[in-house]
VOTOR-491691 format. One record per atom (N, C-alpha, C): x, y, z; residue in three letters. Coordinates in pm, whole numbers, plus 32768, in hexadecimal, padded with zeros to 4 digits. Each point is the difference from the previous one (the first is absolute). Layout:
// residues N
XYZAla/...
This chain:
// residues 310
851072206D35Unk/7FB7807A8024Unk/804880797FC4Unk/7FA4806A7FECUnk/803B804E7FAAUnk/8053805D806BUnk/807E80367FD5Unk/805B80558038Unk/801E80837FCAUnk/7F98807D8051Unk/805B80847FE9Unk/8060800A7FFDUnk/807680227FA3Unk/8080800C7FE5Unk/802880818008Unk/802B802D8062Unk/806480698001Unk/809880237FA5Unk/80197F9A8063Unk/807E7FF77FCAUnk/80357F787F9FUnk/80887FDA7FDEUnk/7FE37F8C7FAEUnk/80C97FFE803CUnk/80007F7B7FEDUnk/80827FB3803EUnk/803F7FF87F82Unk/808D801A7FCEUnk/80517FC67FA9Unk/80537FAC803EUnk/7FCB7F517FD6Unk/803B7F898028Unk/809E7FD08004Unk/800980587F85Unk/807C7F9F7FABUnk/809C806F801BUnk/7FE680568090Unk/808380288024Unk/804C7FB3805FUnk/80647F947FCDUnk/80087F87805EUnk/807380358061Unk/800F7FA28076Unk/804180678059Unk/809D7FCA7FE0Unk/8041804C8001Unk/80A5800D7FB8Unk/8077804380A9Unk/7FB27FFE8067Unk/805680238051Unk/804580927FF3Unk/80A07FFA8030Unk/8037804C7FD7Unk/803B80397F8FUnk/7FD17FC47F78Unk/80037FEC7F99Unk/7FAE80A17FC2Unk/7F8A803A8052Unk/7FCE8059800AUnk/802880757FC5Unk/807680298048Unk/805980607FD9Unk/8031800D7F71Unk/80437F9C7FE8Unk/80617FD77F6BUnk/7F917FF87F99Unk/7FC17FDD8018Unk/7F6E7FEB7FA6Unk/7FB580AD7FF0Unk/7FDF8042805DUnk/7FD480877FECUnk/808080527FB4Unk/808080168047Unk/803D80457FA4Unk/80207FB97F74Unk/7FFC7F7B7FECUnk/80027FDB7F69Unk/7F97803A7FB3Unk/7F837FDC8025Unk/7F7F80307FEBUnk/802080AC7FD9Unk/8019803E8084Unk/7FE280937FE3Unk/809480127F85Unk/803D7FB38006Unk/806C802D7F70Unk/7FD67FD67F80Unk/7FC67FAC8000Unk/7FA17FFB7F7BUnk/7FB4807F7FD8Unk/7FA38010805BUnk/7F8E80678011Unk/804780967FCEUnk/808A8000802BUnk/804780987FE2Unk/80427FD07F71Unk/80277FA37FCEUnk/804F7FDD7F91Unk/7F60803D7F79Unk/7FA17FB1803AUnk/7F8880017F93Unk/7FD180C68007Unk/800680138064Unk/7FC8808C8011Unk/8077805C7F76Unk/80877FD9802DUnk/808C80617FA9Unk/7FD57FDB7F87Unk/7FF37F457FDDUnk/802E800F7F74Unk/7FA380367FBDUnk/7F528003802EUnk/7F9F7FF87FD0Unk/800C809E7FC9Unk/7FF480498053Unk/800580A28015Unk/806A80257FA2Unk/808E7FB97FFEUnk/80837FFB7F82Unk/7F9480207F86Unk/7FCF7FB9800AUnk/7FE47FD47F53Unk/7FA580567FDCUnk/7F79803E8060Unk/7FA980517FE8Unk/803680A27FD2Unk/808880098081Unk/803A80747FE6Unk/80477FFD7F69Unk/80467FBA7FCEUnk/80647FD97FAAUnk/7FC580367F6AUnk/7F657FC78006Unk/7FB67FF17F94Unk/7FB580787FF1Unk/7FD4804B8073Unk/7F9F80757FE7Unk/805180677FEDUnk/809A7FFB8030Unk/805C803B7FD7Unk/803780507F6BUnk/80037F597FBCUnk/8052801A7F83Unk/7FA880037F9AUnk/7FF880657FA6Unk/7F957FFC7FA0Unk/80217FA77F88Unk/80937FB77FFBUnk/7FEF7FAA7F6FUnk/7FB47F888059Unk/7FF07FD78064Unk/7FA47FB4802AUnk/7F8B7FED803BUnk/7FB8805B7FD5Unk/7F91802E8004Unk/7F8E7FBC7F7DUnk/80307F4F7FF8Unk/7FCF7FDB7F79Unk/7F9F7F998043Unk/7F8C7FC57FB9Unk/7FB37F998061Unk/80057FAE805CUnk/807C7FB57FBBUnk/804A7F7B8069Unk/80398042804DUnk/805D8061800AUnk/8017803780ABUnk/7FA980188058Unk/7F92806D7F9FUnk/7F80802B8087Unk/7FAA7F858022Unk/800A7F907FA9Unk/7FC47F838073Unk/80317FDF8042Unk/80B7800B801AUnk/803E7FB2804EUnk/80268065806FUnk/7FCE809A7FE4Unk/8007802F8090Unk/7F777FFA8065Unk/7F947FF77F86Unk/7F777FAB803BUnk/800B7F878054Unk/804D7FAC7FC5Unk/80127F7B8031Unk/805680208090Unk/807C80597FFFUnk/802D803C8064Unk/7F9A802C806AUnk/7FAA805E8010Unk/7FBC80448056Unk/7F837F878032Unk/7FEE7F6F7FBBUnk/7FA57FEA8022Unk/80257F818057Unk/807E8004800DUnk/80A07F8F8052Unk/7FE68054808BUnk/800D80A47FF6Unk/8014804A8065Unk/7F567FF3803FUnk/7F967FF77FCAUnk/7F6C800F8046Unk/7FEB7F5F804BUnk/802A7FA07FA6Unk/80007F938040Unk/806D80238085Unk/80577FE48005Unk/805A7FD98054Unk/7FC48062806AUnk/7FD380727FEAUnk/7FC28058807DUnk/7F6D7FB3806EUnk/7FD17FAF7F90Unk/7FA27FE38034Unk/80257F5B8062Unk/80877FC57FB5Unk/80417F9B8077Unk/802580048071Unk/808280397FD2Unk/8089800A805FUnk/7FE38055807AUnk/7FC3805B802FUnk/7FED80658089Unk/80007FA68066Unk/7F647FBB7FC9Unk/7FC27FA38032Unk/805B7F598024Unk/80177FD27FA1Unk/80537F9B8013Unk/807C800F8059Unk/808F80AA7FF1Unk/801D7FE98058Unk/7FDF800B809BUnk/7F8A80328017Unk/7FCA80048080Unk/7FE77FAB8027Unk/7FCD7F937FADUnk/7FAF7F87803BUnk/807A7F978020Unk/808780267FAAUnk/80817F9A804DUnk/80438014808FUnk/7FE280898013Unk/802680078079Unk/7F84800D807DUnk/7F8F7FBB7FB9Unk/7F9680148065Unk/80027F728053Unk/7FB57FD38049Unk/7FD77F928073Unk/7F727FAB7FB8Unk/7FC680997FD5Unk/7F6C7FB97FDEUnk/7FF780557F6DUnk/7FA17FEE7FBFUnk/7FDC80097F48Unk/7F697FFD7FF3Unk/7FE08063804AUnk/7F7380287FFFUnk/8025806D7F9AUnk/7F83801A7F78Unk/7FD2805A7FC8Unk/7F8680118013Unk/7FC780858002Unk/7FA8804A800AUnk/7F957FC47F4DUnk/7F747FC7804EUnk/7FB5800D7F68Unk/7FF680527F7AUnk/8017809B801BUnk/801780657FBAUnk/80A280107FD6Unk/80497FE28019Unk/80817FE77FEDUnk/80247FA77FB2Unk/7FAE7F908009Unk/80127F967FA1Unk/7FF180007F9EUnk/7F6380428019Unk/7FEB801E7F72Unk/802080527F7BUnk/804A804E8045Unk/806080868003Unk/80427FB47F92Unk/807B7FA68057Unk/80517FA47FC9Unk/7FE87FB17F86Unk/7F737FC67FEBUnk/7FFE7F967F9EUnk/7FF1804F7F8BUnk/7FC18099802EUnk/8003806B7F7CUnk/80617FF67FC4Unk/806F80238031Unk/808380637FD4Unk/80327F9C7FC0Unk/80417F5D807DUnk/80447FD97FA2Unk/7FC77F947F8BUnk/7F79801D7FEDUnk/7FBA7F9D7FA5Unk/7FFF80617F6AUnk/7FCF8067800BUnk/7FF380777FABUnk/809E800B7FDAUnk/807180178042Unk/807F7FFC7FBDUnk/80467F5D7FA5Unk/7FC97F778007Unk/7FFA7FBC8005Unk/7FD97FFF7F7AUnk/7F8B800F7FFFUnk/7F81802B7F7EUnk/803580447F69Unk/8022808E807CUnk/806680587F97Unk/80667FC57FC2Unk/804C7FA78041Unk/809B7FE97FCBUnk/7FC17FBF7F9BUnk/7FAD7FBB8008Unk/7FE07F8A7F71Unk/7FE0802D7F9AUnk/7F96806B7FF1Unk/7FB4807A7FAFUnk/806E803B7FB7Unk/805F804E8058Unk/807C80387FB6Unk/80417FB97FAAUnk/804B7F9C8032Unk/80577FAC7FE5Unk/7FA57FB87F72Unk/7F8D7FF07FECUnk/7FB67FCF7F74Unk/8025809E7FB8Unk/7FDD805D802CUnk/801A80987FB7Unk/805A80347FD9Unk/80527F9D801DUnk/80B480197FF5Unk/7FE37F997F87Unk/7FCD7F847FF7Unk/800F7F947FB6Unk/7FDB80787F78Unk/7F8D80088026Unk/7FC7803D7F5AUnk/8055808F7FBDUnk/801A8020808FUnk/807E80917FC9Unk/80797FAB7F9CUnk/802C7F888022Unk/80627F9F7FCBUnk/7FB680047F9AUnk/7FBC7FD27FD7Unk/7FD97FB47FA9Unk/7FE780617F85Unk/7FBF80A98031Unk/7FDC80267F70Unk/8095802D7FECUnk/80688010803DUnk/808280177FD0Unk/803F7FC97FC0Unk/7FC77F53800DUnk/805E7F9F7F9DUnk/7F9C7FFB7F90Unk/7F927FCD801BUnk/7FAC7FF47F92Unk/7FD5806F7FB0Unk/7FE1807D8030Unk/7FCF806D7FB9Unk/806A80688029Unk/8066800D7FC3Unk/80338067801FUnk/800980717FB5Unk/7FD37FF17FC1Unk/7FD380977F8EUnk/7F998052804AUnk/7F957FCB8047Unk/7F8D8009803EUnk/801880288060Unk/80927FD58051Unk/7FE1803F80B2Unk/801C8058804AUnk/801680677FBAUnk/7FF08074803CUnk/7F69806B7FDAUnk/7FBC7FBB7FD5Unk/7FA480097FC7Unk/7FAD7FEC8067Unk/7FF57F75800AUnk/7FD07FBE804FUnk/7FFA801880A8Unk/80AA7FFC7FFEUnk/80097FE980DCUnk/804B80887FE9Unk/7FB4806F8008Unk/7FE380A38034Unk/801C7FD78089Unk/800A808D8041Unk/800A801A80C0Unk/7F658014800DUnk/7F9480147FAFUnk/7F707FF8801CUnk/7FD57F58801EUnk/80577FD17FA2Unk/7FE97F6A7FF4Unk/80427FAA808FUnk/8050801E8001Unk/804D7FD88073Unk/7F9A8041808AUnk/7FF680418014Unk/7FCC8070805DUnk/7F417FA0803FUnk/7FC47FE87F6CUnk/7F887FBA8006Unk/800D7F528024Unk/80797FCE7FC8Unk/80007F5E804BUnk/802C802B8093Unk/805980568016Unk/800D7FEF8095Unk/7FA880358052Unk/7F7080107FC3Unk/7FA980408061Unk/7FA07F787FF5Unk/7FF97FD77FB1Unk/7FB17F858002Unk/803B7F7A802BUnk/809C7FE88016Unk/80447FB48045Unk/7FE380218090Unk/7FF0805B8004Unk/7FDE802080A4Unk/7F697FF38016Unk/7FA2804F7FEEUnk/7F6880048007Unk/7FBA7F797FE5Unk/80447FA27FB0Unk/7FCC7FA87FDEUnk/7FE97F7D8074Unk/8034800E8025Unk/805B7F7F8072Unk/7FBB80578090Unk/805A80828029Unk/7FA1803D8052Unk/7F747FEF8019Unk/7FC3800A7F95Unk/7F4D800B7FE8Unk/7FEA7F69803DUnk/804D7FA07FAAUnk/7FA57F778037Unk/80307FB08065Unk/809880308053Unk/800A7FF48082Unk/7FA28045805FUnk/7FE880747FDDUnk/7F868038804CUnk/7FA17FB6803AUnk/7FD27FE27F81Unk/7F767FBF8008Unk/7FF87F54805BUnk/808E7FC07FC1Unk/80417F7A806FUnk/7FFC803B8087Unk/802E80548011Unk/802E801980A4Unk/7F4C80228025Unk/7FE6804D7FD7Unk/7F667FFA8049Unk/7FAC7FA98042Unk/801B7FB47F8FUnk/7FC07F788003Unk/80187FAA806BUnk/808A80088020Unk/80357F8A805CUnk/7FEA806D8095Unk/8029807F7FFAUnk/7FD9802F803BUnk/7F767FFC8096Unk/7FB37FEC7F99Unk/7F637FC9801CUnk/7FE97F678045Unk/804F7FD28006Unk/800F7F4E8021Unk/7FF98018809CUnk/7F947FB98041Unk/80337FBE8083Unk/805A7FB37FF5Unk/807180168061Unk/804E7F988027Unk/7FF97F81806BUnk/803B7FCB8013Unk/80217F888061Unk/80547FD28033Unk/807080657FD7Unk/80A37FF6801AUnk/8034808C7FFDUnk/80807FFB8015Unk/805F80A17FE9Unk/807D7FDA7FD8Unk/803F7F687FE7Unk/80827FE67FE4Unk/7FFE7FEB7F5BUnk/806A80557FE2Unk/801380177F75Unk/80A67F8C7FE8Unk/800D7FC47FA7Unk/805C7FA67FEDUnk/806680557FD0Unk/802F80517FF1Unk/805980807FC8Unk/8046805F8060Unk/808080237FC3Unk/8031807E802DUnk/7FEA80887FCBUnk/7FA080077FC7Unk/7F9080787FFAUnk/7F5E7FD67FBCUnk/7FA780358008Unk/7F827FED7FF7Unk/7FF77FD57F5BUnk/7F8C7FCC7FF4Unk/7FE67FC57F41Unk/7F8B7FD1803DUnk/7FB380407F6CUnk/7F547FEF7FFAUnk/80027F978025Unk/80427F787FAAUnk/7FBD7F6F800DUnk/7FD77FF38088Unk/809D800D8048Unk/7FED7FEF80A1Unk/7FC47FFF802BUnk/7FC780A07FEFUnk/7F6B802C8061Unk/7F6E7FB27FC5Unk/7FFF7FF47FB2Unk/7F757FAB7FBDUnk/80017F808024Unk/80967F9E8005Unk/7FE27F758046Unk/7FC3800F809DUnk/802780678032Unk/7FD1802B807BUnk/7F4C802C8014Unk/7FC27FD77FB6Unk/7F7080107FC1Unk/7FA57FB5804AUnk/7FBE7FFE8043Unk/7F8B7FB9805AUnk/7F847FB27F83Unk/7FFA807D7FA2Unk/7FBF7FC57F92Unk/801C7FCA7F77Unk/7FA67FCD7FBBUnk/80617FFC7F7FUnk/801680857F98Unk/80787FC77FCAUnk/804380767FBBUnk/80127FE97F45Unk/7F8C7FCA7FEFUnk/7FEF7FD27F71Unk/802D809A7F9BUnk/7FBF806F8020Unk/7FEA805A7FD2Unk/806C80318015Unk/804D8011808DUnk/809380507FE1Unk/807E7F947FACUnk/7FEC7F8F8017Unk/80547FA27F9AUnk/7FDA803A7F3FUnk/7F667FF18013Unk/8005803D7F7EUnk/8040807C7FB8Unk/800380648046Unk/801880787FEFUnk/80AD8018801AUnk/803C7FA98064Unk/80898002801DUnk/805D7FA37F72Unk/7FC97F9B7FEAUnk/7FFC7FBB7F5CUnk/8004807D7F9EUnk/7F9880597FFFUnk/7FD780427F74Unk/808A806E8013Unk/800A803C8088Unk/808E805E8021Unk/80797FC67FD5Unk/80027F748036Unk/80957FD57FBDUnk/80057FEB7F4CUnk/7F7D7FB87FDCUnk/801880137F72Unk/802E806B7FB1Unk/7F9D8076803BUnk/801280947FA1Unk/809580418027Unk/800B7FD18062Unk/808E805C8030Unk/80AA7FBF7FFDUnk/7FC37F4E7FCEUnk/80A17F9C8044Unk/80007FEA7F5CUnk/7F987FAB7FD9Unk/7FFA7F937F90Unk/7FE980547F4CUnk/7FB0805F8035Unk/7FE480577F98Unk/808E80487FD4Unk/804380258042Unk/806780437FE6Unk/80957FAA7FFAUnk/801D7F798029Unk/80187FC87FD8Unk/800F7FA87F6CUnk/7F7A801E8000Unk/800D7FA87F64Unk/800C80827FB3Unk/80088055803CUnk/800980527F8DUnk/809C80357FE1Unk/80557FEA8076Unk/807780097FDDUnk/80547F787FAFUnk/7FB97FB4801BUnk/80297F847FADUnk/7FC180027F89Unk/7FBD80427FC9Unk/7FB280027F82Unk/806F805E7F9DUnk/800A80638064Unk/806F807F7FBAUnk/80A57FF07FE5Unk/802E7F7F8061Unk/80627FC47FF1Unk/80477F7A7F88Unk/7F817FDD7FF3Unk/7FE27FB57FA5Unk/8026803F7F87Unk/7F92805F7FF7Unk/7FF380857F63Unk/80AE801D7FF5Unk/803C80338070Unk/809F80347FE4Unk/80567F8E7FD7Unk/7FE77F6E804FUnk/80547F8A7FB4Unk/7FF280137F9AUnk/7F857FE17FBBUnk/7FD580287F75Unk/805280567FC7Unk/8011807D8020Unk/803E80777F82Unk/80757FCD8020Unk/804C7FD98078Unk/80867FF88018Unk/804D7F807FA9Unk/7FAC7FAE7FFAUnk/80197F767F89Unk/7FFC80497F83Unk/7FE280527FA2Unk/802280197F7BUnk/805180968007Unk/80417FFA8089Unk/8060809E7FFCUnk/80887FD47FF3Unk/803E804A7FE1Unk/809A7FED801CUnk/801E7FE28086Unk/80A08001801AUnk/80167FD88097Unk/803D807B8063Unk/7FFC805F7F97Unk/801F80878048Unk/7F6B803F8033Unk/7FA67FEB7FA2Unk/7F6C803A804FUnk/7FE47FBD805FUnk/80187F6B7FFDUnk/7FC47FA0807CUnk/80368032808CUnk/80C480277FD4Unk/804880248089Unk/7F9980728026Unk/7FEB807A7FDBUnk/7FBB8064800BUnk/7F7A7FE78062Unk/7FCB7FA57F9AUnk/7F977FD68068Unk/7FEB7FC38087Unk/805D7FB87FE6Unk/80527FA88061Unk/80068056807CUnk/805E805C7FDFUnk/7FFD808F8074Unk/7FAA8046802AUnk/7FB680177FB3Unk/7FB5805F803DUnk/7F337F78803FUnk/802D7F9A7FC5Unk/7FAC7FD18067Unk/80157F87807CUnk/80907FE57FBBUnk/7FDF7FC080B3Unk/800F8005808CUnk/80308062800FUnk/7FBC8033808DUnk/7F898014802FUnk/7F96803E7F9CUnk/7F9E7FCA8016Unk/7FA17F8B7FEAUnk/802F7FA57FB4Unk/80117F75802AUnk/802B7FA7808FUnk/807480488012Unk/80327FB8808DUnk/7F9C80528060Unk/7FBD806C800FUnk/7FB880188050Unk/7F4F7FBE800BUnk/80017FF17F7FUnk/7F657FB18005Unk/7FFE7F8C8015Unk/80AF7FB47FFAUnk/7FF27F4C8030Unk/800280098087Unk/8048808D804FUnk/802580028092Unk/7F64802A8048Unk/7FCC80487FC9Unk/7F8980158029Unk/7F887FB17FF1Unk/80047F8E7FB1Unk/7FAD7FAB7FFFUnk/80007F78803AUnk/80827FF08043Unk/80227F8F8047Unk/800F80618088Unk/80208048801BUnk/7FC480368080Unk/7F517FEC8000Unk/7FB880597FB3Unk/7F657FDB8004Unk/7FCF7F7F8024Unk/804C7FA57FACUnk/7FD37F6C7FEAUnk/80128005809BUnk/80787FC78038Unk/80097FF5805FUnk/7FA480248081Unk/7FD080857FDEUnk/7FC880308097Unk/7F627FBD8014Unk/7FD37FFD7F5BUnk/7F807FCC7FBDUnk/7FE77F7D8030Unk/80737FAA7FE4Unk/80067F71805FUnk/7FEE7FEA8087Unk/8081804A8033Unk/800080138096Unk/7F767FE98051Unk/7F9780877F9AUnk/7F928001805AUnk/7F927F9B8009Unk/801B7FBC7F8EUnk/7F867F847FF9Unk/80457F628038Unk/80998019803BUnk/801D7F858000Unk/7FFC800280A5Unk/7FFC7F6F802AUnk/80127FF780A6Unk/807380138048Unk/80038071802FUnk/80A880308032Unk/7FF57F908075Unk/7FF47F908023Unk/80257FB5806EUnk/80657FAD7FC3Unk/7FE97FF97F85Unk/80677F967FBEUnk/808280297FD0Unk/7FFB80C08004Unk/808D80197FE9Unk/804A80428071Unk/80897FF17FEAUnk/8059802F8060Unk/7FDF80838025Unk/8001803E808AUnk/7FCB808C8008Unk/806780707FB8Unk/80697FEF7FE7Unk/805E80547FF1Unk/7FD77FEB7F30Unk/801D7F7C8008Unk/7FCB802A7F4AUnk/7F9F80557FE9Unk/7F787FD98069Unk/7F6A80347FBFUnk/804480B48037Unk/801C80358025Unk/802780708043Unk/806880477F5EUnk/80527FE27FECUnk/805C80247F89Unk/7F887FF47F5CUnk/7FD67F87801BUnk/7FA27FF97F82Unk/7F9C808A800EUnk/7FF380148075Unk/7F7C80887FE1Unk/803180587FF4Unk/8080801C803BUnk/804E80787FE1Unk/802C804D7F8EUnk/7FFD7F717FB2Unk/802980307F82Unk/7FA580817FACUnk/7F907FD68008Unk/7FCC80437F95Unk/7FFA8098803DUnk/802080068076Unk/7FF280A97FF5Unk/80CA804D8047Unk/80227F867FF0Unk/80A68022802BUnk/803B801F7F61Unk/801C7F8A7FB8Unk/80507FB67F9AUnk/7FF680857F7CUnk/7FA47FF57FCFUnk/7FDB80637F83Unk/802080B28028Unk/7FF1803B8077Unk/800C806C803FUnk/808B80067FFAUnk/806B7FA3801BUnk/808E7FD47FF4Unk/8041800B7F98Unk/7FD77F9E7FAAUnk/803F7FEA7F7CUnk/800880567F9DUnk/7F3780438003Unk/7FD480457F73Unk/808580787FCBUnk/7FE9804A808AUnk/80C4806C7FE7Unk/806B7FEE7FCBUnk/80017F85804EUnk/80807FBC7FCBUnk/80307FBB7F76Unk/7F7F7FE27FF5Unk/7FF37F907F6AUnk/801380807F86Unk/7F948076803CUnk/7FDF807B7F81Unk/809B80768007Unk/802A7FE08064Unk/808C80768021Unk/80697FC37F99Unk/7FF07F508030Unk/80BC7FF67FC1Unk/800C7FAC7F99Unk/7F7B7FF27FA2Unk/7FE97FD67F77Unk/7FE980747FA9Unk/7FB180518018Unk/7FFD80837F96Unk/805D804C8011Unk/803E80317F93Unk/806C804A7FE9Unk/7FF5808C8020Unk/7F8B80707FD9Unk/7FD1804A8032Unk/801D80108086Unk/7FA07FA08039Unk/7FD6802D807DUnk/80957FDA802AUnk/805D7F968021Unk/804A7FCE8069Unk/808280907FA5Unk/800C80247F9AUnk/805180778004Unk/7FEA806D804DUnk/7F8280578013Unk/7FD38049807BUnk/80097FEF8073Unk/7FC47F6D804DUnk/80107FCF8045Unk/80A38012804EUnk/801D7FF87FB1Unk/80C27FDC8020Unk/802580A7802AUnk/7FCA80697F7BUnk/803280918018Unk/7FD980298081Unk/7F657FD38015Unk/7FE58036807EUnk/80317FF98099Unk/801B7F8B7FEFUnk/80537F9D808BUnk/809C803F7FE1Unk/804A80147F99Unk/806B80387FFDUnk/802A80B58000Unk/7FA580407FD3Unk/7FF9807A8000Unk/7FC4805E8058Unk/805580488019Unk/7FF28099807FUnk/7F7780477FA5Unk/8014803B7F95Unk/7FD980407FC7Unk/7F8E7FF07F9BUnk/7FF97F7C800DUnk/7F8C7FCA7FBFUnk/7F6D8039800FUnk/7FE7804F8069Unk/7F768020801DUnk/800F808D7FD5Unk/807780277FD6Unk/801B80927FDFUnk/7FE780097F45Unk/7FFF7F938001Unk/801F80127F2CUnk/7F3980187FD4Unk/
């Protein structure tokens, strides 16, 4: 029978006892570590004008969009560790599957935009300043955003609209799938449309960073071994961020289609975490203390009185 849903249960906060405590302030020290470094890097970069070049302003993009996700987790999550019960509000949820689906979306969008920023640098570099302008830069990150935005929109509506028959969500925060297995009717049409979202937004941009990676093996096989180091530097960090971010994705992508009865609660709990903990963590870290640029600033700022004075 069909069920007005108010509210909706997050299942998968298993009970940990007094464990409660150690777990929220670990939690809330993450949450402040991601907030510093993230904000580090935004400040660091809008700061210094020799870095004011494409690949920084994506990676303070990539920064601010660590800080929109994690806003749309962590409040919530640590409330719900020190709560009894894990009732969300329908409008709240949905709230939720926005933010951190749309930041989710984004990271992938960028992180391909970063690929092709790589790429006309190795491959066309006569061309790229030509090419990746602050107009240029300025227009992918409006369409990295709008793009994903627009057709989460249109997903959330959709599921939106569903009688339910349940309110327990298998998660420690809300996800479309969730709410649609929760469907009284069939959901041919939001499967279709949730398919066409992950293609344009996971797979599309995927192959396209592997397409562009490919192209740089390419030039890097008939270069010397001083251009390769070069290259070497200046792309793998963002490399290590698109393998970290795509095995987080993978992961959460699984999670939701597989039968959490068969996994340990504490695994299925860490596996979902990932994708909106892990990348918010690292991305700082990975882009601070591999680029030379940045982790030289980085260093002045944390060491210097006077640094905000120059």
């Amino acid at each position: 029978m069909e069920n007005s849903t108010f509210h909706f249960n997050l299942t998968m906060f298993v009970n940990i006892g007094n464990y409660r405590f150690p777990a929220f302030f670990f939690c809330l020290l993450l949450y402040s570590f991601i907030i510093f470094a993230n904000l580090l890097m935004i400040l660091v970069i809008s700061r210094q004008q020799s870095l004011h070049e494409p690949m920084y302003m994506f990676i303070a993009l990539l920064s601010f969009n660590s800080l929109y996700g994690s806003s749309g987790f962590f409040p919530r999550f640590l409330r719900d560790l020190l709560s009894d019960t894990h009732l969300i509000s329908r409008p709240a949820c949905f709230t939720q599957i926005f933010i951190i689906y749309t930041y989710g979306c984004c990271e992938m969008t960028m992180l391909a935009m970063m690929a092709y920023d790589r790429y006309i640098a190795v491959c066309h570099p006569l061309h790229y300043h030509n090419k990746m302008t602050s107009k240029t830069v300025f227009k992918l990150a409006i369409v990295a955003w709008i793009f994903p935005a627009f057709n989460l929109i249109s997903c959330i509506a959709m599921s939106a609209k569903l009688p339910l028959c349940g309110n327990e969500i298998q998660k420690v925060f809300c996800a479309n799938w969730n709410v649609v297995k929760l469907s009284c009717v069939g959901t041919a049409v939001n499967d279709a449309v949730g398919m066409l979202l992950t293609t344009t937004t996971v797979f599309l941009p995927l192959s396209f960073v592997l397409y562009t990676y490919l192209r740089i093996l390419i030039v890097c096989s008939r270069s010397s071994a001083e251009f390769k180091g070069k290259v070497l530097q200046s792309c793998l960090p963002h490399l290590i961020s698109f393998v970290i971010y795509s095995i987080a994705g993978f992961c959460d992508i699984a999670l939701s289609r597989y039968s959490l009865e068969e996994i340990n609660p504490f695994v299925a709990v860490i596996l979902s975490l990932e994708f909106v903990v892990i990348p918010p963590i690292l991305n700082p870290l990975v882009y601070g203390l591999k680029l030379p640029e940045i982790r030289r600033h980085v260093f002045r700022l944390l060491s210097k009185d006077d640094y905000f004075g120059q």
